[in-house]
N, C-alpha and C positions, 0 to 999 in steps of 0.2 A: 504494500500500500504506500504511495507516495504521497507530497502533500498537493492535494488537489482538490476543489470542489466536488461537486456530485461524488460524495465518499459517506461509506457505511461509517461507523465508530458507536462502541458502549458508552452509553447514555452518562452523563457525569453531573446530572439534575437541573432543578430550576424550573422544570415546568410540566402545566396540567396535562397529561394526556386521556385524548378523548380515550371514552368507555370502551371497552372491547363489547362488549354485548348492548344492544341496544332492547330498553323497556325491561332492564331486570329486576323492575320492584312491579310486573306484573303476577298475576299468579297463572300458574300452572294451567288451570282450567276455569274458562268463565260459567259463570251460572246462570244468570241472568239471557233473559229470552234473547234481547240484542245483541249479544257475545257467543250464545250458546254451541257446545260443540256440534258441527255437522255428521253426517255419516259416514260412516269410514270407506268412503267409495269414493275413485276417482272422477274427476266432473269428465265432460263428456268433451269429447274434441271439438275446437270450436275457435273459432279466430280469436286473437288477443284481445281486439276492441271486444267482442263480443264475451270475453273471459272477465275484462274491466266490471263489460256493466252486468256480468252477473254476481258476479263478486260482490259488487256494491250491492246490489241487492238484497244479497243474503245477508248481509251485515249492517245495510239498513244506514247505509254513510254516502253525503254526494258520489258520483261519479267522478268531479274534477277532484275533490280532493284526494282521492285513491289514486288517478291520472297526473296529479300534479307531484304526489310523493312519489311515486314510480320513474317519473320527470327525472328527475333530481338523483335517485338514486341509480338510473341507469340508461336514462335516455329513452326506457322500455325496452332495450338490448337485453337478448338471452343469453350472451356470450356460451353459446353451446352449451353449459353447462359447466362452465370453468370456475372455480370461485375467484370473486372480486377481493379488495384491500382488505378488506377485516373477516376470509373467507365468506363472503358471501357468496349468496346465489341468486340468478335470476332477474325479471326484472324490478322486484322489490329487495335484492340484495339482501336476504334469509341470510346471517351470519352462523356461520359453524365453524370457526375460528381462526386464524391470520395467518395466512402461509407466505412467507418472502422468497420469492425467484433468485438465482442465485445473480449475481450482476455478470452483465457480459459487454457492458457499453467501454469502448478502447479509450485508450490515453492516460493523462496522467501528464502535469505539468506546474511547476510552481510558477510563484507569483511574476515573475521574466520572464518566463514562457520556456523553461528549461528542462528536460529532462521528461522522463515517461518513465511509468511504473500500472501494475496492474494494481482492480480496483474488485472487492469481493463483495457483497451483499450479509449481512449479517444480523438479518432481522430476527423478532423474537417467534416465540408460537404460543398461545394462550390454551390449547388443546379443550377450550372449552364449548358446550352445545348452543349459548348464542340463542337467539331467535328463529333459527328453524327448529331446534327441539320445541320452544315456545308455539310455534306454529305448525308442528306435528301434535303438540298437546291439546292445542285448541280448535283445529278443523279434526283430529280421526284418520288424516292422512301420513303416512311413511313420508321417514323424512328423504329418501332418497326420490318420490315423488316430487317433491315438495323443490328439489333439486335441478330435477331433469324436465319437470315439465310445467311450460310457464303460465297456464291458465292455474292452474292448482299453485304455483306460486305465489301468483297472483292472489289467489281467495287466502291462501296465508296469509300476505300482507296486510288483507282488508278485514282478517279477524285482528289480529295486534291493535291495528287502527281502535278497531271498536273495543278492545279492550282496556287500551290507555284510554277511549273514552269513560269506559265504568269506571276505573280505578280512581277517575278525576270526579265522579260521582253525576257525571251529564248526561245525559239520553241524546238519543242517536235524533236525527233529524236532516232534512235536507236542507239547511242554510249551513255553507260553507266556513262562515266565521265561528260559528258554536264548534270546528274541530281545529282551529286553530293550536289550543294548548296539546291534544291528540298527536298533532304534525311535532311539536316543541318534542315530545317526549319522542318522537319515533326517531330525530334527530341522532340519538345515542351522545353528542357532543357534552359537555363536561363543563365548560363556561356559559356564564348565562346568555353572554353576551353570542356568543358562537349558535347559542340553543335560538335564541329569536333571530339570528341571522338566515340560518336555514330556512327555519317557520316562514319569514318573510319573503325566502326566495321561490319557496313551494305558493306561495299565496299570488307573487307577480308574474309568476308563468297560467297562475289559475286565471288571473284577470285579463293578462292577454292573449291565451289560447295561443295551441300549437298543432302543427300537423308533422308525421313525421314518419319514413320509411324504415321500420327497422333493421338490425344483423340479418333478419331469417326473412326479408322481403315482407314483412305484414307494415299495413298502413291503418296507425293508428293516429285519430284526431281526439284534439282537448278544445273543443270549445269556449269561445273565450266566457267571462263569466266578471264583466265589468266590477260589479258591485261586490266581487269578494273583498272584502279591505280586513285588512286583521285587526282585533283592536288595538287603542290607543295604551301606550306605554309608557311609563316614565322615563325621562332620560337614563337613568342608574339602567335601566335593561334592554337600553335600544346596541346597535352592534357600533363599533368603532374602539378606541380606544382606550384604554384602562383608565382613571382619574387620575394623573397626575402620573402616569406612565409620559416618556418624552418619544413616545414612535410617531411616525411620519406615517399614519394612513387616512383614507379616508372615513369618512365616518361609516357609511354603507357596509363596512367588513369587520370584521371580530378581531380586534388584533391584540399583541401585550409584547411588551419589552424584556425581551431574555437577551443581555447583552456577550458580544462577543468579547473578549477580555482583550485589553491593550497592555501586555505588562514587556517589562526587559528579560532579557533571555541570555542571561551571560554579559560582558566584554562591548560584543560590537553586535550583536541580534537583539528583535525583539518582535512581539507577536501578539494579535494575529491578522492585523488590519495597519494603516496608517491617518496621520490625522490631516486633514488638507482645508481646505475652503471653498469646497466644488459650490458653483451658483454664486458665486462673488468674485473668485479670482478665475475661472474656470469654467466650461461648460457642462453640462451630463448629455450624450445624443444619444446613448443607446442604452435597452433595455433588456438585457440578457437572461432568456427563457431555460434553465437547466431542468435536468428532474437529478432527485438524490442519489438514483441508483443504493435504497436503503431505505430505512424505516423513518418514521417522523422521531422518534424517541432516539435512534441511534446518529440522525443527522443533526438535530440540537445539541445531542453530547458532542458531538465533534465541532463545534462551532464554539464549544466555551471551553474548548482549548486551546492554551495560548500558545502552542507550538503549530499549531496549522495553520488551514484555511479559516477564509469567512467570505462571508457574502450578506445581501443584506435584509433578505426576508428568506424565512422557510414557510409553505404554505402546506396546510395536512389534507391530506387525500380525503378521510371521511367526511368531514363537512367545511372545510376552506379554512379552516381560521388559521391566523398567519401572525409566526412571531417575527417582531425586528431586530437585527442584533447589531447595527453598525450605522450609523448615522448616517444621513445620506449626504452630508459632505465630507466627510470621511472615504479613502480609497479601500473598499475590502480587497481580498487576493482573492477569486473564485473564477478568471477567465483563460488563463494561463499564458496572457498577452498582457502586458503592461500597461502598454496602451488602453488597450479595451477597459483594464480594469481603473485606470484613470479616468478611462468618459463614461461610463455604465453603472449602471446598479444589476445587481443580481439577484433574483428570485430562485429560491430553489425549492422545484415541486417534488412533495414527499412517493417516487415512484422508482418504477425501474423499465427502461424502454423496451423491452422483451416483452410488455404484459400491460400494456396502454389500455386493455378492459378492469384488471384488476386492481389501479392505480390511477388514472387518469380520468376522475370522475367528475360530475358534469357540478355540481358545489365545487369544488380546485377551481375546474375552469372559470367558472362565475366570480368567484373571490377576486380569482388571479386576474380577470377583466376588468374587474374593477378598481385593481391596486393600478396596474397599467394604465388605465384611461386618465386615473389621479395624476399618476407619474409624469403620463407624455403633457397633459394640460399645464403642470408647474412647470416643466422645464422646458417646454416647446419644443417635442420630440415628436417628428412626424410621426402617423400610424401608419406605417409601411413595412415591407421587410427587410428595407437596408438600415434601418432605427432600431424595429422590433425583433431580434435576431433569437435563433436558439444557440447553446451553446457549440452544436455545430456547425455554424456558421462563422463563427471568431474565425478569423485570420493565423496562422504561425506567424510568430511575429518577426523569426529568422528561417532563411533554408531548412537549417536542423531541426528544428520542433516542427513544421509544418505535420508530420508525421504520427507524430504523437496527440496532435488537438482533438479535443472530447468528440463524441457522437452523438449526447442526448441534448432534445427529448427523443432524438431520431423518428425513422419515417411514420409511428403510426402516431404522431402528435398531430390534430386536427386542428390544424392551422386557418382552416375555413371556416368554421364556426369558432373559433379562438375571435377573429377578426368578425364575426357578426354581435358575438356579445363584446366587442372593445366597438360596434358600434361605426364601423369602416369595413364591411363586406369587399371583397372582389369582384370588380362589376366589368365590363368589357364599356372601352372610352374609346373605342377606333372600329370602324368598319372591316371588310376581307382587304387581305394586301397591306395591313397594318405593316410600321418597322419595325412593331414589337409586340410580347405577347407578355402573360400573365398565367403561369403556370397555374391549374385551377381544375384538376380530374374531380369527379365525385367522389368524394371521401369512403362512402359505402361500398359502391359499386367494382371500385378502382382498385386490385388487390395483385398486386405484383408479387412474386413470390420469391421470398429471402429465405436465404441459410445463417445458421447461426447463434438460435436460438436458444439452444439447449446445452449440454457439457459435451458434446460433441462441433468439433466447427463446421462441419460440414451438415449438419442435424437439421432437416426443413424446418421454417418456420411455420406454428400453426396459419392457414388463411388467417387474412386480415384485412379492413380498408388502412387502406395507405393516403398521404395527400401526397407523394413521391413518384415521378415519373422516371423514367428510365433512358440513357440515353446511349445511343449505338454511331456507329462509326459508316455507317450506312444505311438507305430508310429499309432496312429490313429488322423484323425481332430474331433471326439467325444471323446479322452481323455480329462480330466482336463488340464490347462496349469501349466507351471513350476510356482515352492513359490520361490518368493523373501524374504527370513529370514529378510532381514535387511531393506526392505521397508514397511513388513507386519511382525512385529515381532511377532506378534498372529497367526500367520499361515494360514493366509487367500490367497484365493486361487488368483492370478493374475489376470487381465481381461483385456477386447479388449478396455476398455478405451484410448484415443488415447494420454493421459497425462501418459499410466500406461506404463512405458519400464520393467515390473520385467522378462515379459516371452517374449522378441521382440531382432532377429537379426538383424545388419542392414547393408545395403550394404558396402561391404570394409572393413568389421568386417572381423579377422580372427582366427578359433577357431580349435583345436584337436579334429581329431573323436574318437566317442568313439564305435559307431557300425554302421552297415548298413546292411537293412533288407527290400529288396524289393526296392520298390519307397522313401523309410523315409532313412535318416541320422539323426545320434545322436554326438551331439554335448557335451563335459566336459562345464559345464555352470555355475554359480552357485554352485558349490561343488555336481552337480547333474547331470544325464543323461537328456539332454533337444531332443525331438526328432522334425522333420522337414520335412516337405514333401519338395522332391528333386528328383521327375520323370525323367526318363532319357532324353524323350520326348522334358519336357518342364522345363531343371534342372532350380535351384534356386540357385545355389553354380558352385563354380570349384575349380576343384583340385589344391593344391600349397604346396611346399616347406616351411616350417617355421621351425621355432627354439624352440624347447619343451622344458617345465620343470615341475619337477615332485616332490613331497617330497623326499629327501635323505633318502635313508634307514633307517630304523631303526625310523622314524618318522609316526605314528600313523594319524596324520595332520599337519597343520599349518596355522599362519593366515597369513591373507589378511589386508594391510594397505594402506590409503585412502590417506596418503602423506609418500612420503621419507621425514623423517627427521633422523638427528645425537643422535647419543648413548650420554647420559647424558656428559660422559668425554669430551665430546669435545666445549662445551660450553665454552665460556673467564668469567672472571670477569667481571661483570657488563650487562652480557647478559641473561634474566630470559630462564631455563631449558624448553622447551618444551616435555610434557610426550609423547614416542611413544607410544601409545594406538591404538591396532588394532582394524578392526572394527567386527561385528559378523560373515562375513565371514569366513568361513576354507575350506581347499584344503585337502580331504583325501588323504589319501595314495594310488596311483594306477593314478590318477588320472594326467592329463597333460593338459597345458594351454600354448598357443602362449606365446612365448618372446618378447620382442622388446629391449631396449637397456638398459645396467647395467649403473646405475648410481649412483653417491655417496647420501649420506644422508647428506640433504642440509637443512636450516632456514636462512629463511631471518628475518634482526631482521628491526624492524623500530623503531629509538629510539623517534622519535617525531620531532614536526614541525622543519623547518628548516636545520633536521640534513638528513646525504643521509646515507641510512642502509649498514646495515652489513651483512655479509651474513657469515654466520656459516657451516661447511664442516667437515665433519667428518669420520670413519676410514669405517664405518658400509657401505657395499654397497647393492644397493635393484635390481630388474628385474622388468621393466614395465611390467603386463599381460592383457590379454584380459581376465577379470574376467571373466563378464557379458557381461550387455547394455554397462557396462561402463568398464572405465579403471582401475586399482587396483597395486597394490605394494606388492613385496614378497621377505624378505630379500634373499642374497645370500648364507647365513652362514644355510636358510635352506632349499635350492633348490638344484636338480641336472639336472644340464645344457646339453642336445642335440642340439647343433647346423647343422641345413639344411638349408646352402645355397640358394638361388631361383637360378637357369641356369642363364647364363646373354648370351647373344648374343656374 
């Protein structure tokens, strides 16, 4: 284990973790007509909408509320039958106890971007029966039922429901608000604050209705239901904040301050973050999307020690609430580019990218949209993907580490609906014959198949939606795929590995065409023609407006650089010279790559313990591009700039 962000580590305290069981001060069996146990007979096959509203039925609870807590807990995805973060199951995620995948996402790089090491998973296991024994108790149905098939899942869910109603001593009824405390308790969450967060999220998907295709192809709608409002609350239980906690969230999300520790470490080190004055001397432009590869419990333990990493939210899988640990003018170490981790704040979500059903739940995402939205509006961080990056994206900041830089959230992080709850969908702004496109398959539909996922490297990965397209070396799927020069400097050809991004588009990416020839689009990639199946049928891309650049005349190529930093002259006394050193990348001549914003060449210096850095600004200015997978730098002095607008309304 090296020191790296997205890392497991034993827990070393400080804070609440949510419940492993959800609704444990239920009882065993209700009595009561409303609650009462069913017959021990499986319900009859039958669509899932059609499972919803017989469920509510029998339990005598709205429909949306039952639809809206399902929402929330699983999109209403059956994930085959695999258990979710705190073993659940289904699409009311029946818990039957918390299994951690082992980690398999690559790299490993400290705070300079140096070095690689492997990274293990080391989560705990609670071996206890959770709310499907609960909901084996209460419907008469086996729990392996209860597991595998999601209409009888389902009416599971929507006894619990009716039972945290009795428990709460209220009768069943069909106005939505009277199960609001019902929803609080099915939460499982641990802080109050966290527990009416939920509640509130389940209530504003109830108000504005949703329609939705799920894993197994069924199409399930929630009708919207305006006048669900939850009731009014005191401040002391609304979400945000802790009283007199100094974190940086918005008030919409549950959050509390477990700080990362800043002490000396010897001589001439010290750990685990640095102190700076980002937003006064400084800017913040990007927002770096990690997941922990580890449990929420083992990634806070490793964050309040002072010999690591930091970063500067962790956000928990089961219901979003999100602790701060590092100031956000403060530099954490969590990108393993220097740079990056100078202009970035880091969120890291409590998962492992091999198991984006089990981890990657739709409360995370919601939270995590809503820290983001906060984030980009303070700091005027566009909402795009050269701003909003994952930590697969980061740059190597030198030739050598290019190699080494992280993979997660990797390919099955849904990047498309990530950007509809931040409130910025991907929308097509150019007609056919566009110069550019917007990488954009259907998340569900769209399941490219990767190796790699299991303790074998060669081991398929189970299907999945992906937002990740695939890119080959000519418009066929029997072409080789695209060289990554600078990940495989020996020339070895990419692969479906699902740690390998040398030849992978990813949703929200936005790249120059270079041709189009039938069903395939060719994308400028890599300093290569990368081709893409993009059916008209069933496209992977849309068309859009961006802003191109290209080598200035008279340039043969040019390179590619892994940080903006300043031209020697601008350096002070007393601050050591950082070498701009490009990395193997080059942009031949002919060739064009999305813009995103000019910015100067910038060093952040950190002179040591106790002292708050300096930030170095210089004359030299560079253009963010969309190299590759990842992000890249290209000075001004040798680019030539086309600017296209997107329409604005």
């Amino acid at each position: 284990m090296h020191r790296s962000a997205c890392l497991s580590a034993t827990r070393t305290g400080g804070v609440a973790a949510s419940a492993a069981l959800l609704l444990t001060s239920l009882v065993p069996l209700a009595t009561s007509a409303h609650a009462a146990r069913i017959p021990a007979a499986a319900p009859p096959s039958e669509t899932l909408q059609a499972g919803f509203a017989a469920a509510a039925a029998r339990y005598r609870l709205p429909q949306s509320v039952l639809l809206g807590v399902s929402y929330l807990q699983s999109r209403w995805d059956t994930h085959p039958g695999a258990p979710s973060v705190t073993g659940g199951y289904g699409p009311m995620h029946l818990t039957d106890g918390r299994q951690d995948p082992p980690s398999t996402a690559d790299g490993g790089a400290d705070r300079a971007g140096r070095g690689a090491g492997a990274r293990t998973g080391t989560g705990t296991g609670t071996g206890t029966g959770g709310t499907l024994a609960q909901a084996a108790a209460l419907t008469g149905l086996p729990a392996e039922k209860l597991r595998s098939d999601p209409a009888a899942n389902v009416l599971g869910g929507a006894a619990l429901l009716a039972a945290a109603q009795q428990r709460l001593g209220r009768a069943p009824g069909p106005d939505p608000a009277d199960w609001y405390a019902a929803v609080q308790r099915f939460s499982g969450a641990t802080e109050p604050a966290a527990v009416r967060q939920y509640a509130d999220e389940v209530f504003a998907v109830i108000r504005a209705g949703l329609h939705r295709t799920t894993d197994t192809g069924q199409s399930v709608t929630l009708p919207a239901v305006p006048s669900a409002a939850p009731p009014a609350t005191p401040a002391a239980g609304r979400p945000g904040p802790r009283p007199g906690a100094p974190v940086e969230c918005p008030v919409t999300v549950s959050c509390e301050w477990v700080p990362a520790p800043y002490k000396k470490l010897g001589d001439t080190d010290h750990g685990n973050h640095d102190l700076g004055a980002r937003g006064r001397d400084s800017s913040i432009d990007y927002l770096v999307i990690h997941d922990t590869e580890g449990s929420w419990q083992t990634s806070v333990g490793l964050v309040q020690r002072p010999d690591n990493v930091s970063w500067q939210y962790t956000l928990r899988s089961s219901d979003g609430h999100v602790a701060q640990h590092v100031a956000l003018k403060d530099v954490a170490w969590h990108a393993g580019n220097w740079y990056t981790n100078a202009k970035s704040v880091g969120l890291e979500h409590e998962g492992f990218l091999t198991a984006p059903d089990a981890w990657y739940t739709e409360a995370m995402y919601r939270s995590s949209a809503r820290l983001v939205r906060h984030l980009a509006a303070k700091y005027d961080i566009p909402l795009d993907r050269l701003h909003i990056i994952g930590h697969d994206n980061v740059p190597g900041a030198l030739p050598d580490t290019v190699r080494g830089m992280h993979t997660d959230p990797g390919p099955y992080w849904d990047w498309a609906h990530y950007f509809e709850l931040l409130g910025s969908p991907f929308v097509a702004t150019a007609g056919p014959g566009s110069e550019a496109v917007t990488v954009l398959p259907d998340h569900g539909t769209h399941r490219p198949p990767y190796r790699g996922c299991g303790k074998k490297p060669a081991e398929p990965c189970p299907e999945h939606g992906s937002g990740a397209v695939r890119l080959h070396t000519a418009p066929d799927l029997a072409a080789p795929l695209v060289k990554d020069v600078g990940r495989r400097p020996g020339g070895e050809q990419s692969t479906t590995d699902v740690n390998d991004t040398g030849a992978r588009a990813s949703t929200g990416q936005s790249y120059a065409v270079a041709e189009r020839r039938g069903d395939w689009t060719a994308l400028w990639y890599l300093g290569q023609k990368a081709w893409f199946h993009n059916p008209a049928e069933q496209p992977t891309a849309v068309n859009v407006r961006a802003s191109l650049l290209t080598p200035r005349e008279g340039l043969r190529d040019i390179p590619v650089y892994g940080r903006a930093y300043p031209e020697p002259s601008a350096y002070p006394a007393g601050v050591p010279v950082q070498p701009v050193v490009p990395l193997t990348y080059r942009i031949p001549a002919g060739q064009w790559y999305v813009a995103g914003r000019r910015t100067p060449g910038e060093y952040f210096y950190a002179p040591g313990y106790g002292q708050v850095g300096r930030v170095v600004r210089g004359g030299e200015n560079y253009y963010e591009i969309q190299y590759g997978h990842r992000i890249g730098y290209v000075k001004e002095s040798d680019v030539r700039l086309v600017e296209r607008a997107a329409p604005t309304d």
